[in-house]
C-alpha positions as CSV (number, residue, x, y, z in Angstrom):
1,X,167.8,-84.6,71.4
2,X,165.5,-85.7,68.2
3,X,167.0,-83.2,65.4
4,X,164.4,-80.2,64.3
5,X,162.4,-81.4,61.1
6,X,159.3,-80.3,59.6
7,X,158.3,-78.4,56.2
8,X,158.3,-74.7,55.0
9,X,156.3,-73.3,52.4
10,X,156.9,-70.1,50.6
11,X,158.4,-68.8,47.3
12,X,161.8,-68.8,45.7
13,X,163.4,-65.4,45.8
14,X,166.6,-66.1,43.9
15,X,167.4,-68.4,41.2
16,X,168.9,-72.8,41.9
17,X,172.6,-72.5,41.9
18,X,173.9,-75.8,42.3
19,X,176.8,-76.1,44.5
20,X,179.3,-78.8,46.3
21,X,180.8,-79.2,49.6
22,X,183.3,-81.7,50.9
23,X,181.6,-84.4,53.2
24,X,184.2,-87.3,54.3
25,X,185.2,-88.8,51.2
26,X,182.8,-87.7,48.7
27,X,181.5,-84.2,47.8
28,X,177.6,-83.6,48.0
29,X,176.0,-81.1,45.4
30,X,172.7,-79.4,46.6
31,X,170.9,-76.8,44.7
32,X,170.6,-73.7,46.9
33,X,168.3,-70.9,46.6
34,X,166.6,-68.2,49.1
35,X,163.0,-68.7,49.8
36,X,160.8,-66.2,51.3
37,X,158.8,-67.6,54.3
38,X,155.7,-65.4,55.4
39,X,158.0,-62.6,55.5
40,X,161.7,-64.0,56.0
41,X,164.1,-65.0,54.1
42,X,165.1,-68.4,54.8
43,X,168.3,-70.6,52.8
44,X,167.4,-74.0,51.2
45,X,169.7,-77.0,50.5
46,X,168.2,-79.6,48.0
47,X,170.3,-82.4,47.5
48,X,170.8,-84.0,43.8
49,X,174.3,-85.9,44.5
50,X,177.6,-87.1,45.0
51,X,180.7,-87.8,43.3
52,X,181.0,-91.2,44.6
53,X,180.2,-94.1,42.2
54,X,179.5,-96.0,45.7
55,X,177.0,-93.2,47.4
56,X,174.9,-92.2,44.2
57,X,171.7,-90.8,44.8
58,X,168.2,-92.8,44.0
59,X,165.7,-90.4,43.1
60,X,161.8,-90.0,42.2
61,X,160.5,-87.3,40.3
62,X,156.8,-87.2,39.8
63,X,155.2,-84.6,37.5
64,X,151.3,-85.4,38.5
65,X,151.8,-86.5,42.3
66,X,148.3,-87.4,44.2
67,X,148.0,-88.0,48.0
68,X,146.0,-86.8,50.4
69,X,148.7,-84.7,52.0
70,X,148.6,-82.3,49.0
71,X,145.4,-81.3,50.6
72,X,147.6,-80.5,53.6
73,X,150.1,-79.1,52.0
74,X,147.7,-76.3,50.0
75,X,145.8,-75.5,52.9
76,X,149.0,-74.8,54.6
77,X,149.7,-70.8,55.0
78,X,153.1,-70.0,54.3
79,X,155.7,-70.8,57.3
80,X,157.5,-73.6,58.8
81,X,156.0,-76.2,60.5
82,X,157.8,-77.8,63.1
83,X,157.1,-81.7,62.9
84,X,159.6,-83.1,65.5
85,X,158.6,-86.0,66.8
86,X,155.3,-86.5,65.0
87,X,155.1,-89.8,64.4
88,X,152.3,-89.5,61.2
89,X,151.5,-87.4,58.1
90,X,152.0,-85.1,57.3
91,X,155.8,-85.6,58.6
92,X,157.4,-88.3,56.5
93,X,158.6,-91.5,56.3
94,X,159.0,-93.0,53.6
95,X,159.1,-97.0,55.4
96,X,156.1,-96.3,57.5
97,X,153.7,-94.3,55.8
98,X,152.1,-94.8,52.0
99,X,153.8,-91.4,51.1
100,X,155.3,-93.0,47.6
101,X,152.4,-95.4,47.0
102,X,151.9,-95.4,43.3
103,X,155.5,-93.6,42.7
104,X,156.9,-95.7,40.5
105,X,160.3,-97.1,40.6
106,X,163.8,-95.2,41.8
107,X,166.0,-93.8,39.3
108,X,169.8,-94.2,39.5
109,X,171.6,-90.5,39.5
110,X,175.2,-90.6,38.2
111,X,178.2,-89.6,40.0
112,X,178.4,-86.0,39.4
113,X,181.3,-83.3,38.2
114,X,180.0,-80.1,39.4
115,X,178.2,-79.6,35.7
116,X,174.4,-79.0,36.1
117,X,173.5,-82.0,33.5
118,X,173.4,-85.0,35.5
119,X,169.9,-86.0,36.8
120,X,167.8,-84.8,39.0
121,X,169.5,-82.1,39.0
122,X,168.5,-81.4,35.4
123,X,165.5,-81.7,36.0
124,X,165.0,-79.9,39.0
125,X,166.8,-76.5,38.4
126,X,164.1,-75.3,35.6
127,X,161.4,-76.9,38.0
128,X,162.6,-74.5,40.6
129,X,163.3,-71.6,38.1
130,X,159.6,-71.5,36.5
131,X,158.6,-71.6,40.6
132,X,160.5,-68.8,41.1
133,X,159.6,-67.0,38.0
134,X,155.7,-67.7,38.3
135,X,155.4,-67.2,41.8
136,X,154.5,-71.0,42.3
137,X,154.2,-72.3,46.7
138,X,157.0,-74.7,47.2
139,X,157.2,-76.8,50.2
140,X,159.9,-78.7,51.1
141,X,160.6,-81.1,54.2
142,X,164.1,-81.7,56.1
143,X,166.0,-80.5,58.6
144,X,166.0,-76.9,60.5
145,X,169.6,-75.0,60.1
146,X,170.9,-75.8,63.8
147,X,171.6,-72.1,64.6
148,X,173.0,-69.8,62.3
149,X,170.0,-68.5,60.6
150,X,167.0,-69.9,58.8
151,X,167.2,-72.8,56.5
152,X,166.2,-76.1,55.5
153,X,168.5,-79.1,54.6
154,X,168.6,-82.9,54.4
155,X,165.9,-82.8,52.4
156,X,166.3,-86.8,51.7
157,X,165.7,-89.7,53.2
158,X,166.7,-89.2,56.8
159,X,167.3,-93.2,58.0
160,X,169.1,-96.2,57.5
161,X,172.8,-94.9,57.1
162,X,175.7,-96.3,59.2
163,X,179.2,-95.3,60.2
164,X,178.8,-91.8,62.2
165,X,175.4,-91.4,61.5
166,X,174.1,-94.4,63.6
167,X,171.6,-93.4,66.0
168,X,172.5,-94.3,69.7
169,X,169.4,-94.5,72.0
170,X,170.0,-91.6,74.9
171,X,172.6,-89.9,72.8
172,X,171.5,-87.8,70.0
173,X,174.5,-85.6,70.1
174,X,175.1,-86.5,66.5
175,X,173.6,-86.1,63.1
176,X,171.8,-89.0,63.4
177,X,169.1,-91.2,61.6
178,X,165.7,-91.1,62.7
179,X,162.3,-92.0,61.9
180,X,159.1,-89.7,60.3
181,X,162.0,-87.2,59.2
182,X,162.4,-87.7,55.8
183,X,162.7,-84.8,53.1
184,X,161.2,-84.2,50.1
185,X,160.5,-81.0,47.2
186,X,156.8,-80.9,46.4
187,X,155.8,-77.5,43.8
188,X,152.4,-76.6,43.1
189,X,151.5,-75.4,39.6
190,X,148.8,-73.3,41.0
191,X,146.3,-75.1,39.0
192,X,145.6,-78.3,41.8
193,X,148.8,-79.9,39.9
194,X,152.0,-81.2,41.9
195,X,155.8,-82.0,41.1
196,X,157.2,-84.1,44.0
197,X,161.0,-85.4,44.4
198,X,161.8,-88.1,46.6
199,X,165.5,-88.5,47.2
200,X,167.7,-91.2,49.3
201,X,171.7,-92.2,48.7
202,X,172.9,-95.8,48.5
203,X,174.2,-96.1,51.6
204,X,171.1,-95.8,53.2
205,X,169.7,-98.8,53.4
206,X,166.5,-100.6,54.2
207,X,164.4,-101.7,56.6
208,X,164.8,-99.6,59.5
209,X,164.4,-99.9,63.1
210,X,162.7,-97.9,65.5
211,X,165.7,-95.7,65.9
212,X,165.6,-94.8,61.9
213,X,168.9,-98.0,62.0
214,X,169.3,-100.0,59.5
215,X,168.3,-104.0,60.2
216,X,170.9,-106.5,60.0
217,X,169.1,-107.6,56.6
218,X,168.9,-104.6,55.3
219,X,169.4,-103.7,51.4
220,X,169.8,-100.1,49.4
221,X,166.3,-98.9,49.1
């Protein structure tokens, strides 16, 4: 079946700890923190990196991001909103919508040690901490935790990667690339000012099919 996506908005209860965990041959560091989500507590996975020099994460941070989903976004009471299989804003994709119109260019992240000092890492811990600290609405957009409580995860671009992760029509046992499910941080200052951080890993490459596959010509994004 398509995999659960969508967004949850709510406020940080404890502080970004960044963390790794083995995945094939590379380990993956997320920053994980508890959010409350009108009234529960739900886990959140924010991925920054790898330590592979050949799967480095591409990232966009945007201090003063404008789109008309923002409007969405504030009007939003706090929850998750389940966007599986919407196939338009305010799910994401970040091929088939303008979503990073006027973005700016990627930024290379380095292969990362476990130390807190590699980018966007850096940047995105005391973006989180002043959230949690001044009671700022963060939403972020990914994957529902497949049982075992509430979270959020693959909050990345969710398409184009191969090996395992290929997506095979009328089998969706698998963690599997899709379309309008990528994931993305976006904070509000409280003041009608937005942070957003747009995040996808070499490997995943570009254009996609309708399947969220990479095409044969296909290139890192």
């Amino acid at each position: 079946m398509t995999l659960r996506y969508g967004f949850v908005k709510g406020r940080l209860t404890s502080a970004p700890v960044l963390k790794g965990s083995r995945h094939r041959n590379e380990t993956q560091y997320h920053l994980r923190f508890s959010m409350t989500v009108n009234g529960q507590r739900w886990d959140a996975a924010v991925n920054v990196g790898t330590d592979d020099e050949h799967d480095l994460l591409r990232y966009k941070l945007v201090r003063d991001f404008r789109h008309p989903v923002l409007a969405t976004l504030g009007a939003a009471e706090h929850g998750a909103r389940d966007l599986t299989g919407f196939h338009k804003l305010p799910a994401l994709d970040f091929m088939r919508s303008d979503i990073l119109q006027g973005t700016g260019r990627w930024h290379d992240g380095a292969a990362m040690d476990g130390s807190d000092g590699a980018e966007p890492a850096a940047s995105l811990q005391p973006l989180f901490a002043t959230a949690r600290e001044q009671g700022l609405d963060v939403c972020l957009f990914g994957r529902f935790y497949d049982g075992g409580g509430l979270g959020i995860h693959d909050v990345h671009m969710n398409q184009g990667s191969r090996g395992s992760f290929v997506h095979h029509a009328g089998n969706d046992r698998n963690d599997h690339n899709d379309i309008w499910q990528d994931g993305a941080v976006f904070v509000d200052d409280g003041q009608s000012r937005w942070t957003a951080c747009f995040a996808a890993f070499d490997q995943q490459l570009v254009p996609t099919d309708d399947l969220g596959n990479a095409m044969p010509d296909a290139k890192p994004i």
